[in-house]
Every structure is written in C-alpha cells, then in structure tokens.
C-alpha positions as a Python dict, from the first residue, in 0.01 Angstrom:
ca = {
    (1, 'X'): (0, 0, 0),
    (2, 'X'): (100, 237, 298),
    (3, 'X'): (181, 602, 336),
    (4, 'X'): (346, 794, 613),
    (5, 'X'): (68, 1118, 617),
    (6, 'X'): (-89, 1128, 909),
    (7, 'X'): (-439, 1068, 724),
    (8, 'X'): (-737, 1034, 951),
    (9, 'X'): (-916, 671, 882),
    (10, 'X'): (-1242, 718, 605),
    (11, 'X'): (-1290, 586, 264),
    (12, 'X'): (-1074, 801, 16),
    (13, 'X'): (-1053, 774, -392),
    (14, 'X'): (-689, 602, -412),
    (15, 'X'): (-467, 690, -751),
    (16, 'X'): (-462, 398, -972),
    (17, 'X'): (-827, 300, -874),
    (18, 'X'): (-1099, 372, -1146),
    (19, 'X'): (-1363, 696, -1153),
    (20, 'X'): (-1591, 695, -910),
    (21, 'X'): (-1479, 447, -660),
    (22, 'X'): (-1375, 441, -313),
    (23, 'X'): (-1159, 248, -112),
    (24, 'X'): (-1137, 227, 272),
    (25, 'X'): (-832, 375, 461),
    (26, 'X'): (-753, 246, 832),
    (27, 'X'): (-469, 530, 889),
    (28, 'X'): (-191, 307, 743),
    (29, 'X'): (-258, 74, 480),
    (30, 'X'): (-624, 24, 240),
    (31, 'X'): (-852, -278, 377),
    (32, 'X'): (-1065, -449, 38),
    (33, 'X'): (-1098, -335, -283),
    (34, 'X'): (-1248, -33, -435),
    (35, 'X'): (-1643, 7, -411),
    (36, 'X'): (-1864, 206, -640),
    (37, 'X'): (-1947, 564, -499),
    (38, 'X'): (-2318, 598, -457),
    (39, 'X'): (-2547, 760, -736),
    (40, 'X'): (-2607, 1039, -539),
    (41, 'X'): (-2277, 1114, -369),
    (42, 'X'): (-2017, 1418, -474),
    (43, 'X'): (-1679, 1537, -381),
    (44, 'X'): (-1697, 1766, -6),
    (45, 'X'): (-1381, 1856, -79),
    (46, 'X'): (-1283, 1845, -447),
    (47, 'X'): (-916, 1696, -551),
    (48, 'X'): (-600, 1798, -351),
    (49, 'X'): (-384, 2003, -459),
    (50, 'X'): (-45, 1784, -584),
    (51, 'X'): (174, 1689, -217),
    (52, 'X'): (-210, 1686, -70),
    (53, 'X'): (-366, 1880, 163),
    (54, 'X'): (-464, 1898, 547),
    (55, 'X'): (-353, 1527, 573),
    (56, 'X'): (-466, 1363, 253),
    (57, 'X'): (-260, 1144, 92),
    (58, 'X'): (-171, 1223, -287),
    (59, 'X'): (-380, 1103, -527),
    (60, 'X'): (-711, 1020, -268),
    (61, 'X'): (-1044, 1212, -250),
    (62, 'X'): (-1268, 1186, 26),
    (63, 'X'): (-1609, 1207, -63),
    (64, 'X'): (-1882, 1299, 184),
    (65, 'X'): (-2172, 994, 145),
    (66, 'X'): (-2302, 811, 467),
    (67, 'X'): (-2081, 781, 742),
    (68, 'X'): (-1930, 438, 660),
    (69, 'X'): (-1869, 617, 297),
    (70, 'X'): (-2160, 330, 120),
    (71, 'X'): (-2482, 318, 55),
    (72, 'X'): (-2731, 282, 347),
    (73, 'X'): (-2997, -20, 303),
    (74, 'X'): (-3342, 66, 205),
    (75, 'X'): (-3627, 39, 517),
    (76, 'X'): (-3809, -273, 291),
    (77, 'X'): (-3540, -489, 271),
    (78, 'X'): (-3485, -365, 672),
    (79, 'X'): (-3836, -479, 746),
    (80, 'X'): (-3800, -775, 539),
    (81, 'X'): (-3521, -939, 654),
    (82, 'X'): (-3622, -903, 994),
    (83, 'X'): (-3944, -1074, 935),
    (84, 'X'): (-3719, -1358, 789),
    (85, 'X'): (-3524, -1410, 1086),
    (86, 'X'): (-3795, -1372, 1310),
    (87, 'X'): (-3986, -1647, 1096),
    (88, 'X'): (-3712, -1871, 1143),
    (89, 'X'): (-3758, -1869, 1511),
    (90, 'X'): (-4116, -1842, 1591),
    (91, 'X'): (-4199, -2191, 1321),
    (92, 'X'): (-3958, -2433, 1481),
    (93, 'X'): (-4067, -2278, 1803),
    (94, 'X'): (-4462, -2362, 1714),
    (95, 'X'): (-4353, -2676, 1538),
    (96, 'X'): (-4195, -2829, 1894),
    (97, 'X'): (-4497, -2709, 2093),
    (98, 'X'): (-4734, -2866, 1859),
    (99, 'X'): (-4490, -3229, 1872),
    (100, 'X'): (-4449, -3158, 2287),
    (101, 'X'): (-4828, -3153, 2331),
    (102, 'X'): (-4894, -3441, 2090),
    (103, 'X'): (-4630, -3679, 2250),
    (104, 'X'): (-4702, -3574, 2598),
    (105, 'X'): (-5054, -3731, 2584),
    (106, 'X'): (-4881, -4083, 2595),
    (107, 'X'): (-4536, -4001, 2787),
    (108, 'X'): (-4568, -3647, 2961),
    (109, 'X'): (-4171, -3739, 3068),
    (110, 'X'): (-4084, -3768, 2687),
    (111, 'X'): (-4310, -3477, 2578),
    (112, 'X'): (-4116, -3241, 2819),
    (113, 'X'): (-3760, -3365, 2734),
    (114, 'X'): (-3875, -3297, 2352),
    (115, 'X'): (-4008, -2943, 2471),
    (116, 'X'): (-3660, -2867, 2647),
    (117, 'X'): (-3481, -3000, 2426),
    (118, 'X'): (-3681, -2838, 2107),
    (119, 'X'): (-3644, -2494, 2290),
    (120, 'X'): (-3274, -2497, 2316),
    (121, 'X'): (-3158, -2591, 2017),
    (122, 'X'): (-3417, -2279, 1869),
    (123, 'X'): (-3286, -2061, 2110),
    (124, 'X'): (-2912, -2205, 2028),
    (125, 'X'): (-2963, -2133, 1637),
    (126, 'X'): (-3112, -1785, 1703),
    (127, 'X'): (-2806, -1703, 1932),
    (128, 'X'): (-2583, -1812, 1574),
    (129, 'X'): (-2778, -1632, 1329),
    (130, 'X'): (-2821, -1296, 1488),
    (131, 'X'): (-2504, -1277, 1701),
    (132, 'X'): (-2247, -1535, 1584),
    (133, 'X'): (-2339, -1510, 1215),
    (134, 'X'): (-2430, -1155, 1194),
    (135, 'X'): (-2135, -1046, 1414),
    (136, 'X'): (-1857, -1223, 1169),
    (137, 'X'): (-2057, -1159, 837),
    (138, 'X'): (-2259, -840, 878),
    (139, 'X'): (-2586, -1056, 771),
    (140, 'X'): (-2809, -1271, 925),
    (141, 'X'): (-2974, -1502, 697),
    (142, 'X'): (-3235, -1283, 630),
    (143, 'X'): (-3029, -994, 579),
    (144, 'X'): (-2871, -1229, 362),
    (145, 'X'): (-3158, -1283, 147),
    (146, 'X'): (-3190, -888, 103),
    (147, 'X'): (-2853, -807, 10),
    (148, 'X'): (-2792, -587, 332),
    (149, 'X'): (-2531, -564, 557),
    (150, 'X'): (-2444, -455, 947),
    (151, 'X'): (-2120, -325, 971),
    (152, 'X'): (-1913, -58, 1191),
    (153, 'X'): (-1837, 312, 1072),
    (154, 'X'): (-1557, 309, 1183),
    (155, 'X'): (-1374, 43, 1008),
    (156, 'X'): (-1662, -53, 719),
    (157, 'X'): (-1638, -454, 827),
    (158, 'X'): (-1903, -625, 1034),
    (159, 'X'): (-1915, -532, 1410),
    (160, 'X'): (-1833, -863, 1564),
    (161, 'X'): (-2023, -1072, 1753),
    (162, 'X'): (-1940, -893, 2134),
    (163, 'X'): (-2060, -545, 1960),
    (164, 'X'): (-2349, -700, 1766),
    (165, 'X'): (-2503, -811, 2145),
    (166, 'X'): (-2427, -447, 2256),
    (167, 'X'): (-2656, -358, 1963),
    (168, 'X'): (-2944, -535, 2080),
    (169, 'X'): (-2869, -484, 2440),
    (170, 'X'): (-2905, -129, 2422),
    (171, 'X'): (-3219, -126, 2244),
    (172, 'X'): (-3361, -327, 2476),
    (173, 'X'): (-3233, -174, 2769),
    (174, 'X'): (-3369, 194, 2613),
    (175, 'X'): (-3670, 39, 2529),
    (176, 'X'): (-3757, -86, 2858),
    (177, 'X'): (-3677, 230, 3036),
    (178, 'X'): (-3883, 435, 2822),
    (179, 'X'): (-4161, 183, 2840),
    (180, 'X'): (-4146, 105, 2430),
    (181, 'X'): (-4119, 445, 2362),
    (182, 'X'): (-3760, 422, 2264),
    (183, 'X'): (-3820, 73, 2068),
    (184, 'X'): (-4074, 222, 1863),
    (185, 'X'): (-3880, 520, 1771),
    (186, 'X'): (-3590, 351, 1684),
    (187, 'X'): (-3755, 68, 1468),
    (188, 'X'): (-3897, 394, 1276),
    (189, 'X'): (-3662, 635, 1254),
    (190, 'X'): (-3471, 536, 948),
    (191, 'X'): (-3811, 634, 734),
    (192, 'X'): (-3701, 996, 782),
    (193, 'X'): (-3348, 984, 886),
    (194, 'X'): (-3093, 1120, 640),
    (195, 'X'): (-2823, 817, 701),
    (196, 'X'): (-3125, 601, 698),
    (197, 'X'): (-3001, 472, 1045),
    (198, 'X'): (-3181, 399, 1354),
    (199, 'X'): (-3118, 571, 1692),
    (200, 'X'): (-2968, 273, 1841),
    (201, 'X'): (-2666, 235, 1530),
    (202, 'X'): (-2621, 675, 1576),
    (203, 'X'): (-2517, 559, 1931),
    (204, 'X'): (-2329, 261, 1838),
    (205, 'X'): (-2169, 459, 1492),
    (206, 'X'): (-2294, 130, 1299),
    (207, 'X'): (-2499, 156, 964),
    (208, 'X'): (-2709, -139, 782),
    (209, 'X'): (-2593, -99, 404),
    (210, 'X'): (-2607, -257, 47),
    (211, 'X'): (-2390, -533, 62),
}
C-alpha cells in the first residue's frame, strides 16, 4: 500500500486496520503489521478532516506515544536482562580460568593455549550476542528472555549491528570523559525519564521497548 502525500515518516492509524492500532509509515509504503496503541496513549491530533490534512494521508491518525510510536520497556526487565547477558560472559570467563589454572599445574604450555583459546571464543560470543544478534534482532538473549527490544526511532526495526557498536561506543566514550559521571547517569536516567530512555538512546534517537 502506497500513497503520493508527501506524509512525513511516524506510525499513523491506517483505514482498514482495527481501533486502536498503529501501523508504521516510512514516507511511501507501511513496513509490518498493525500494533496495539499503548494503554495510556491518545490522539495529538484527532481524525483528519476527509482529503486529510497538513500531509496526512486519508484515513491515518497519528497518535502522540513514545517517539518510536510503542511502548517503552520497563527499568526491571532493563536491569534484568542486562544482568543476563552479563552472566553469560563473566561464568564461561571464570569457568576457563578455573580449567587454565588447574591444567597449567601439569603443562603450563597447554594451560595457556586453553586460557587463550577460552578467552576468545567468550569474547567472540559476546561480540554475537550484543552486537551481531542485538543489531539484526533488537534483543540480546537476555533481552530476549524479558520480552524487550532495541530498535531505531526512526524506522521502528532494530538498529543494526554498525549502529548498535555506536551505542555502546558513545557511552563509553562519555563515560570516560566525565570520569563515570556520564555512565552512571545514563544507566539511571530512564527511572525518571518520560520516554523511559537513557541519555545515550536521546542522542542516538533509539528506544528499548515491549517487543
């Protein structure tokens, strides 16, 4: 389905879809299927006039919610998640120390190779599950687990995995300059922030939502 308005990208109520459902438009055609509006979320604009109005295609309602037009993930689940992944690094990691140490008291050669070895293929899976995985999907495993979702404003689909290592680069990067000031902050900030978003996904226009 296309039109030939002019309409601005966002998520829009399309004719034919049912009550209180969105759908996202790209500025030509609509990508995925309709999603449930949020419990909370009402018309900004109320329904155009018939031939629409400033742009808006006939039949479609924009609806002011979060800026990717779904509902923003919880701080739990956040916070949960991310404990998941992070367990699913630091055990393997502990794991091949414990094995390096133990085979190292009879072959010190073969306990290092097991260390290296051990290290990168840790290192290798967390690479997949926060940047490969995560950037194709939207979800990490544990974001998986918690029904939550990384994806870009602008488009409502999952940043990709070049933008998801922007994510984390500029945390870090902030972070370091402000000597964990920044890291803190941001970590935190979706407790009292109205998108629920942290300061590094304002920068990035990127929201964590239901998925």
């Amino acid at each position: 389905m296309t039109n030939t308005n002019s309409t601005p990208p966002g998520w829009y109520r399309a004719s034919g879809d049912p009550d209180q459902t969105q759908r996202y438009w790209n500025g030509a055609e609509w990508v995925g299927s309709p999603q449930p509006l949020p419990g909370t979320a009402t018309s900004a604009f109320g329904p155009p006039p018939a031939g629409g109005v400033g742009g808006t295609p006939d039949g479609y309602q924009p609806y002011r919610t979060t800026p990717s037009g779904v509902v923003p993930a919880e701080y739990i689940p956040r916070v949960i998640a991310y404990l998941i992944d992070y367990a699913l690094v630091l055990l393997p990691l502990v794991l091949v120390g414990a094995v390096t140490v133990f085979v190292a008291t009879a072959s010190g050669a073969l306990g290092a190779a097991i260390g290296i070895a051990g290290g990168i293929a840790v290192i290798g899976f967390a690479i997949w599950n926060v940047f490969v995985r995560q950037g194709s999907t939207g979800q990490t495993i544990g974001k998986s687990q918690q029904n939550i979702q990384l994806i870009k404003d602008e488009t409502g689909r999952p940043p990709g995995g070049g933008m998801t290592f922007v994510r984390y680069l500029v945390a870090g990067l902030l972070s370091n300059i402000s000597c964990g000031v920044y890291g803190i902050l941001d970590i935190l900030w979706p407790l009292w922030d109205a998108d629920k978003k942290r300061l590094t996904d304002k920068i990035l226009k990127m929201s964590v939502i239901r998925a």
